[in-house]
C-alpha positions in Angstrom: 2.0 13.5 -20.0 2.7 15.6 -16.8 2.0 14.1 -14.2 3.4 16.2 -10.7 4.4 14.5 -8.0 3.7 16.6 -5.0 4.3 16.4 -0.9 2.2 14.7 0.9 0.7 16.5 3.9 0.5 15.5 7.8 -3.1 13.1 7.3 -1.8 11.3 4.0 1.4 10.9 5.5 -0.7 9.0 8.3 -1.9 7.2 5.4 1.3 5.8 4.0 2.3 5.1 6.9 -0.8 2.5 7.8 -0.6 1.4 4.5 2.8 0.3 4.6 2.1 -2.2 7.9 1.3 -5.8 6.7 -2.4 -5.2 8.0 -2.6 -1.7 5.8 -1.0 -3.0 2.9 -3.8 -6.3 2.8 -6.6 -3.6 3.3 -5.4 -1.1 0.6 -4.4 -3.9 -2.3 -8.3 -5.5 -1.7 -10.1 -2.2 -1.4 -8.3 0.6 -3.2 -8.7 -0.7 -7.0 -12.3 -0.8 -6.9 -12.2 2.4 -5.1 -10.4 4.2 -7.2 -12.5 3.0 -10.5 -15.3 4.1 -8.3 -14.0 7.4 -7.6 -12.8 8.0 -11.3 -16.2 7.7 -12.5 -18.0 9.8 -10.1 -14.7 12.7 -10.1 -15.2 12.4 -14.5 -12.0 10.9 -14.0 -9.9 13.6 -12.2 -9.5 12.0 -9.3 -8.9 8.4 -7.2 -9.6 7.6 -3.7 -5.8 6.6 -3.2 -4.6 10.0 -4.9 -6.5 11.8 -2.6 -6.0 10.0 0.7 -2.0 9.3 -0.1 -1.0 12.9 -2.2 0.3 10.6 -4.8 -0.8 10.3 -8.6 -2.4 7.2 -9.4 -2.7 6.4 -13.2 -4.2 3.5 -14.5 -2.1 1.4 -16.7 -4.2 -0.6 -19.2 -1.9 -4.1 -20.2 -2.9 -6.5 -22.6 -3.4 -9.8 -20.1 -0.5 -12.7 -20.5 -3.2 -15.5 -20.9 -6.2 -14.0 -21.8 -5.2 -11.3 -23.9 -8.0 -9.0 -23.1 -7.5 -5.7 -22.0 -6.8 -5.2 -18.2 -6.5 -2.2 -16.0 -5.2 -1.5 -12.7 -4.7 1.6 -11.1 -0.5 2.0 -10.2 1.2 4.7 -8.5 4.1 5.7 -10.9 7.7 7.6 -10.1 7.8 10.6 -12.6 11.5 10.4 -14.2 11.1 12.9 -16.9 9.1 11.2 -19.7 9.4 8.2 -18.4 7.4 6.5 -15.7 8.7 4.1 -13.5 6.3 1.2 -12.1 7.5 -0.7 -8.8 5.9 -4.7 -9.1 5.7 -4.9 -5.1 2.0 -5.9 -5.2 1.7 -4.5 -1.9 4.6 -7.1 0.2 2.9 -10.0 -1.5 4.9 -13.1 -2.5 3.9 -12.9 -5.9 4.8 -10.4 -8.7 1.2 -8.4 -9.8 -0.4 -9.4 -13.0 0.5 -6.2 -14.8 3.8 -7.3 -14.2 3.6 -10.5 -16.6 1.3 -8.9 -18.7 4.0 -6.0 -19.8 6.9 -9.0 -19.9 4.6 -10.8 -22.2 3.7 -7.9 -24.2 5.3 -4.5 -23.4 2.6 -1.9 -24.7 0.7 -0.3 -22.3 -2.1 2.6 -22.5 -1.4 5.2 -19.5 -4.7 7.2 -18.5 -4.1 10.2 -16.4 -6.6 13.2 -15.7 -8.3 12.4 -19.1 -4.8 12.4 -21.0 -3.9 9.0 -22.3 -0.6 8.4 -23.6 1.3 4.7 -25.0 3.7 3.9 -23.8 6.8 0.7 -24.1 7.8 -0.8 -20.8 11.0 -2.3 -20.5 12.2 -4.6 -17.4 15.0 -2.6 -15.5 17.8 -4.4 -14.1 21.0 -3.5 -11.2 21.9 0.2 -10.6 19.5 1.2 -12.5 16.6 -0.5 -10.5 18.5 -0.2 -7.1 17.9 4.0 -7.9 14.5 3.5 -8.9 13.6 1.7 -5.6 15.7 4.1 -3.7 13.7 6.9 -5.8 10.7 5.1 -5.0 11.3 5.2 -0.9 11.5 8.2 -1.3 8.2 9.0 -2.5 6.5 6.3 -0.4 8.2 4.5 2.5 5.9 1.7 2.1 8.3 0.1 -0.6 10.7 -0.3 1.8 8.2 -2.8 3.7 6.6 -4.5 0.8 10.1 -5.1 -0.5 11.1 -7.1 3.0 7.8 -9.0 3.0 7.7 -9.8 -0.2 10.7 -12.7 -0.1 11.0 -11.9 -4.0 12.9 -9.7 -6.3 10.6 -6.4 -6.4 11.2 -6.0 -10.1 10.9 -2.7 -11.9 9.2 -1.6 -15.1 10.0 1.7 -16.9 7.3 3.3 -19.4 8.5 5.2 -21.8 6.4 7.2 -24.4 5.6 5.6 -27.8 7.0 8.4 -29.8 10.5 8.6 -27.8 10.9 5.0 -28.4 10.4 5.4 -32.5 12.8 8.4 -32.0 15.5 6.6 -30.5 14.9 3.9 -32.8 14.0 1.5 -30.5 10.5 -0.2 -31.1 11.2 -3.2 -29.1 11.6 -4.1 -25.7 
């Protein structure tokens, strides 16, 4: 799946940087999912809201839920590493880990829709240098981690997607 992950210009860097305050970040995480479902119907599914306002991709990650096991699915921003796509579980600064998050430790597959391409993937929980450089990747990209990593009072865990069919190659099925 390519999925490019390009510079934000002057007004979406605005953006990021209301949406990384405490205030920004409450607004965006009640308002920006139903938004961008919104906008992905009336775009044919080209486009989201948050795409367009921040210059970042926004996929949307479909989970199996941890309880209910129906199908649940959020719009994420992901880092691009390769194949791979990295998903930061900082729900915005809030003091609890999202519910994609459980849902991928409870079952890893996930369904990843972008621009009408949908690819499956395996996620697998990241741990020490290898999260610390995704979340310095990640700050990179958007220096609202940053924030939502010193409100949250948690461990911003990190979950890396990668494609079914590099997972049956490596000979690894199982996360």
């Amino acid at each position: 799946m390519n999925i490019p992950m390009p510079k934000p210009n002057v007004w979406q860097c605005a953006v990021h940087q209301v949406a990384a305050t405490g205030v920004g970040a409450r607004l965006f995480s009640m308002l920006a999912p139903g938004l961008d479902r919104w906008f992905l119907r009336l775009s044919s599914g080209r486009h989201t809201l948050s795409s367009l306002l921040s210059g970042l991709p926004v996929v949307m990650v479909s989970t199996r839920g941890a309880k209910s096991k129906m199908e649940r699915t959020v719009p994420l921003v992901p880092l691009v590493d390769g194949q791979k796509l990295a998903l930061i579980a900082s729900n915005f600064g809030g003091k609890n880990h999202p519910g994609w998050f459980y849902n991928l430790k409870a079952d890893p597959k996930a369904s990843v829709s972008y621009r009408g391409q949908v690819q499956a993937y395996l996620a697998r929980l990241v741990h020490g240098d290898e999260r610390l450089a995704y979340l310095r990747k990640a700050e990179e990209v958007y220096i609202g981690y940053r924030y939502y990593q010193q409100r949250a009072g948690r461990t911003v865990h990190v979950m890396v997607l990668e494609p079914v069919e590099a997972c049956e190659e490596s000979g690894t099925s199982e996360y």
